[in-house]
N, C-alpha and C positions, 0 to 999 in steps of 0.2 A: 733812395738815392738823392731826393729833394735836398737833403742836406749837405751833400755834397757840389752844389751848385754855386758858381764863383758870381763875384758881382758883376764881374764884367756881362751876366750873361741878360742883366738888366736893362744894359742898353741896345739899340737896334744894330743889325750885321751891317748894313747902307742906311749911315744916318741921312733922313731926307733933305736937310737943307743941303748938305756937300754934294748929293748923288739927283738933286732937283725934282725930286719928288711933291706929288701935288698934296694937299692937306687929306683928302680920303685916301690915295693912297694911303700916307702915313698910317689911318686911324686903322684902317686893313689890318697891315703890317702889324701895327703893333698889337693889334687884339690876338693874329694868330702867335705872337712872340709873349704874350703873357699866362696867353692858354697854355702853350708849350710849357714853360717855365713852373706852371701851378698844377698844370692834370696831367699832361703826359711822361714829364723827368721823375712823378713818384712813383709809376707803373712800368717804365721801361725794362728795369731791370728783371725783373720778375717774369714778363711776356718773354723776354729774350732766356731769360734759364729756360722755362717750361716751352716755349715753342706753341705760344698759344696768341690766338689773333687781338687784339686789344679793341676788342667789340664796345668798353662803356666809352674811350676814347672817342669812337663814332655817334655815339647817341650823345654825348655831350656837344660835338661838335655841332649835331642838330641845332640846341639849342642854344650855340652862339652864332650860330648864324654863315657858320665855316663850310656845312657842304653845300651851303650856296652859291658859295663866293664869283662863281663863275657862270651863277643862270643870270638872263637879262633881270636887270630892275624892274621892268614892267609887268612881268609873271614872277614878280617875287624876291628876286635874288640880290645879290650885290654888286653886281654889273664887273664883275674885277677884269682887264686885259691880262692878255699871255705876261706880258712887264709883270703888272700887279701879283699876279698869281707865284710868279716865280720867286718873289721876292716874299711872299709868303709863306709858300713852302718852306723856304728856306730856314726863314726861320723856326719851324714847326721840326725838322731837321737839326735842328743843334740840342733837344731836348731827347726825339726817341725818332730815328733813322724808320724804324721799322713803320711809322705812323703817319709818320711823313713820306713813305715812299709810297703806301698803299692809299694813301687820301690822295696821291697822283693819278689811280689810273681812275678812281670815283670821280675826280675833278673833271679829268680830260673828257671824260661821257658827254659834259656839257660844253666844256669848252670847244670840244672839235663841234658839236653838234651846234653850237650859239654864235660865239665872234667868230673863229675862224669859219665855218660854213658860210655866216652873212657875207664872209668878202670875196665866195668862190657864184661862179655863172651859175644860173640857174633861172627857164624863164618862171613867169610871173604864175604859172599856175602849180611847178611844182616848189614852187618858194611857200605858196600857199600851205601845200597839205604839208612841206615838210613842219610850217608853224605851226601845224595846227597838230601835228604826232608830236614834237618834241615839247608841247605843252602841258602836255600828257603825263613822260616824265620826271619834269620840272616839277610839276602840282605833285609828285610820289614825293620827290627830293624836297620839296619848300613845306611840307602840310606833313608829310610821316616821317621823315627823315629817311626814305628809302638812301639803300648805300648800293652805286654800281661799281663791278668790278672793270677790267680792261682782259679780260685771258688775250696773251698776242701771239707766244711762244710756240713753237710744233715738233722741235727737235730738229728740223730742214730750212732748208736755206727763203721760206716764207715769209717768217720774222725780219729776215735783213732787206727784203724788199726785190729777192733776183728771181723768188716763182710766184704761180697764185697758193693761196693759204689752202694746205688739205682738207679742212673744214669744210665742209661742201654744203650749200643747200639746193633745195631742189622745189618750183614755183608748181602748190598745188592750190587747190580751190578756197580764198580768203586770207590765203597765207602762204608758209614754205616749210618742208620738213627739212631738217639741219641732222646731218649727221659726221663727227669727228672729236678730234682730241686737240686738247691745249694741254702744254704742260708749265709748269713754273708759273701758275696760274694763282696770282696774288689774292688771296679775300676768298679761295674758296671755301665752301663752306661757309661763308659768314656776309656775302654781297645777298643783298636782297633780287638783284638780276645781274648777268651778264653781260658784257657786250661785247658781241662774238664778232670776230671778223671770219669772213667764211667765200667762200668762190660759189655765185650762183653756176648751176651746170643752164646750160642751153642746148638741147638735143645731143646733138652731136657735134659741137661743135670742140674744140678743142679747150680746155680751160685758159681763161686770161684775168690775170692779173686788172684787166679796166671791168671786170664784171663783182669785185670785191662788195659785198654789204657789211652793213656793220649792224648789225641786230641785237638787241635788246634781249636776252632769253630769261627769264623767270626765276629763281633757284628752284622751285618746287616744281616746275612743269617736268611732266612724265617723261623717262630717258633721260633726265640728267644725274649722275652720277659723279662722286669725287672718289678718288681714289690713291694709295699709296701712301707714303710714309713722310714725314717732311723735317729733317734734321742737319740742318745745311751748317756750314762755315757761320755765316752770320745773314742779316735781316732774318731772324728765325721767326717776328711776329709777323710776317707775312704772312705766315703759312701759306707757301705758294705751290698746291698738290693739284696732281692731275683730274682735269674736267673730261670726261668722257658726254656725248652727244648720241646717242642711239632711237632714231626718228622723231628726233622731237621735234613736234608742230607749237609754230609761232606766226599770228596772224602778222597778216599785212602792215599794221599800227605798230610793229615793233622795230620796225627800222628806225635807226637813229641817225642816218644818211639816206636820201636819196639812191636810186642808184645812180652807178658815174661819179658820185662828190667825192665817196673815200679818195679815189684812184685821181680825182682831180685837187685834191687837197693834198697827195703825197707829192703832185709832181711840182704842185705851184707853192708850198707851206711844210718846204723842211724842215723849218723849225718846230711842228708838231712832236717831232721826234728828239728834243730838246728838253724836254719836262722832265725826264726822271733826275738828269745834273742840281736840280735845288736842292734836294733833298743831302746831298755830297759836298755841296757850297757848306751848307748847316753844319755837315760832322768836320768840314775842315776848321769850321772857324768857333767850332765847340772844344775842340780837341788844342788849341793852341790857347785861348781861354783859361781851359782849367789848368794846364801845363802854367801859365802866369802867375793865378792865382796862385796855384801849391807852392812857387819859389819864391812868393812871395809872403808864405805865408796865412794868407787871407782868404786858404778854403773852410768854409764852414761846417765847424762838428769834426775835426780833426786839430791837434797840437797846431797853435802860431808860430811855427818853428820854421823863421826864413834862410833859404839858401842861393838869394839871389847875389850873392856876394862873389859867388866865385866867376872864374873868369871864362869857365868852360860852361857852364850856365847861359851866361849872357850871349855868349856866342851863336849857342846854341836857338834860344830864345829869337837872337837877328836873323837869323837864319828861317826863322819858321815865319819871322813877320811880312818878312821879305818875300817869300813862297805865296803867303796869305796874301797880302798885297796883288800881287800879278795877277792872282785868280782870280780874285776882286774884281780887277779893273777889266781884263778880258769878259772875263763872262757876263758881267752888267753890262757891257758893249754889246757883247752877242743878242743878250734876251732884249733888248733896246730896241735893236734891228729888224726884231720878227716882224714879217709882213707877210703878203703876199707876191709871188714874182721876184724872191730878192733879186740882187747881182750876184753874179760870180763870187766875187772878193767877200759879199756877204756870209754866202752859203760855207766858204771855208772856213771865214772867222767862228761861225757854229762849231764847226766839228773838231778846230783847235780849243774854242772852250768846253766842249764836251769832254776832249781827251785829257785837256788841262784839269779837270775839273775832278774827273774821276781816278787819274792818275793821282796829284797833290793832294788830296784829301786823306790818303792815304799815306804819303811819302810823310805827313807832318802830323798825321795821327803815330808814326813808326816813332819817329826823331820823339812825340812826347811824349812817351816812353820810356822810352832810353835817357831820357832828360830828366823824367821825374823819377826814374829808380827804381829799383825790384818791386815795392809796394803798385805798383802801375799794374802788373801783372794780375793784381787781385780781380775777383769779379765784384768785389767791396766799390771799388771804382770805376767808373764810365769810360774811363780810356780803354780799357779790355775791349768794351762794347765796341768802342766807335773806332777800332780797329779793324775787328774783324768785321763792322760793316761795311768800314768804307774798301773794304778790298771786295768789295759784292759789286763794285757799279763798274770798273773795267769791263766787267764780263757780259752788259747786261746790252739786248739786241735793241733797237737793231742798229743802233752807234755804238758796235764794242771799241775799247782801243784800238785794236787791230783795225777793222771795219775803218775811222777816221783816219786812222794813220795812211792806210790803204789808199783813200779817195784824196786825202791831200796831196801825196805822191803823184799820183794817177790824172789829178783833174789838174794839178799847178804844170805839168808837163806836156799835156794833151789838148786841145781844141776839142767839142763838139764834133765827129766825126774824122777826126785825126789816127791814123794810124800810122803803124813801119810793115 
């Protein structure tokens, strides 16, 4: 499919000087946007027929220094902010959807665990041990290339954040035994661990949602199990099949949060839940790209035969840049903003570029289609692909469409304790 890639895809999605980018970001950016372009667009194709996880992907990433991107520089890594990250993503996204989504929930392991944890409360001694376990990690992720997965999904309303997670552990001597199911569990089979979000039990106490861990589980520890079949619409290279949990023990050392941080990072750092839209920014702005290229003429390894002439073309083309455009300027707004404690007005700008993001990505992957003509249709061509991916991110917990649509309604009408 390498040969099928237009020139436009040579240059960056947010060129730094227009979009104020610092000189490392840029070098970031551009390393994960040439990797995309040279190792991941000649494998895409292939992972997405067969439904198979793109494992050398990962180990090369190793080696450029991409699943680091998000441990601190001082144990190793490349220090990247939620900004930086997103903007790398994204571009890692306009080459294979599927590599790009799944190097999201490996990423987040350190990113909730590294920058966004340093900016949540914690006093001074469990700031300590948590440095001193999530070091631990890091030295898998910088030194072996360990790959973590994110399982988040349960089939119930856990995911979108209204119970605690089924996943249950339970606090026994050095550690906890975990026992539940994730489903639509990205990289199983193929993450070297886990990271489980799960409800510690407390006697008898009722389960709650502020008692969530988020652990680290092994793939080889005893009681893990994957299971089922995985042949989905699209993102097929995820292979995202169900994790079964049946008493598995995981020491103390494998918490990737404190306890209290998850529950205190969902309610102060919604933008956590903001990472998977880069990977969707990538396929909207791959998808209108190669739609240029072809009517132009100037895709590589196919007849120079341009049909930029006609009038329903061009229209069409304005049409899509204009779509591309607003997505652009929204959602670099939104990932800008990530903090801690946003505002109001913040929190909803997220969820309008969430829903912007994974709604259009799709609406201009449809339009370049339809634009560039029955040959589109082939699976010869990437627009098939980045079709039926990007209609995968609408759906995806715990900001589906619905879910944002919902809270903008709900929260732009309501007060904080307001009711009828």
């Amino acid at each position: 499919m390498s040969e099928l890639l237009s020139e436009a895809s040579q240059k960056p999605i947010f060129e730094p000087a227009a979009f104020g980018l610092s000189e490392r970001q840029a070098a970031l950016i551009e390393k994960a946007r040439s990797f995309g372009r040279a190792v991941l667009a000649p494998r895409a194709a292939q992972h997405d027929r067969e439904a198979t996880f793109p494992i050398q992907n990962f180990r090369d990433m190793h080696s450029e220094g991409l699943l680091r991107i998000c441990v601190p520089r001082e144990v190793g890594g490349e220090g990247a902010d939620f900004q930086t990250y997103c903007l790398a993503a994204a571009e890692l996204g306009r080459f294979c959807g599927a590599t790009a989504l799944s190097w999201n929930m490996h990423v987040c392991s350190t990113l909730w665990s590294g920058a966004l944890a340093d900016s949540l409360d914690m006093d001074a001694a469990v700031r300590a041990e948590h440095a001193a376990r999530r070091r631990v990690h890091y030295q898998r992720i910088v030194k072996e290339g360990a790959i973590y997965a994110q399982p988040f999904s349960e089939g119930g309303a856990a995911a979108a954040g209204a119970v605690p997670f089924g996943t249950q552990a339970r606090k026994v001597d050095g550690g906890f035994i975990i026992n539940g199911k994730k489903i639509f569990a990205s990289l199983s089979g193929s993450a070297d661990y886990y990271g489980v979000l799960c409800t510690e039990l407390k006697g008898e106490a009722h389960p709650s949602r502020k008692d969530t861990l988020y652990m680290a589980v092994p793939r080889d520890a005893e009681g893990v199990s994957v299971t089922g079949d995985w042949d989905p619409l699209g993102m097929r290279g995820t292979v995202s099949r169900t994790l079964i949990f049946k008493d598995v023990f995981v020491p103390d050392d494998a918490m990737l949060m404190p306890r209290g941080v998850y529950f205190q990072a969902v309610s102060q750092w919604p933008h956590m839940f903001l990472t998977l839209s880069p990977t969707y920014m990538g396929l909207a702005q791959a998808a209108y790209d190669f739609t240029v290229a072809y009517l132009r003429g100037e895709v590589a390894g196919m007849p120079p035969v341009k049909r930029r002439m006609f009038p329903t073309k061009q229209l069409a083309v304005a049409e899509m840049r204009l779509m591309l455009e607003q997505t652009k300027a929204l959602w670099f707004q939104a990932i800008s903003e990530a903090r801690p404690n946003p505002s109001k007005d913040i929190v909803m700008r997220a969820y309008a570029a969430q829903h912007t993001v994974m709604e259009n990505a799709n609406t201009i992957a449809t339009k370049a289609i339809r634009t560039c003509g029955g040959q589109a249709m082939l699976k010869t061509w990437p627009l098939e692909r980045i079709y039926r991916d990007s209609r995968c991110g609408a759906l995806m917990l715990p900001w589906t469409a619905e879910i944002c649509m919902d809270r903008l309604g709900r929260e732009t009408l309501y007060e904080p304790g307001e009711q009828d």
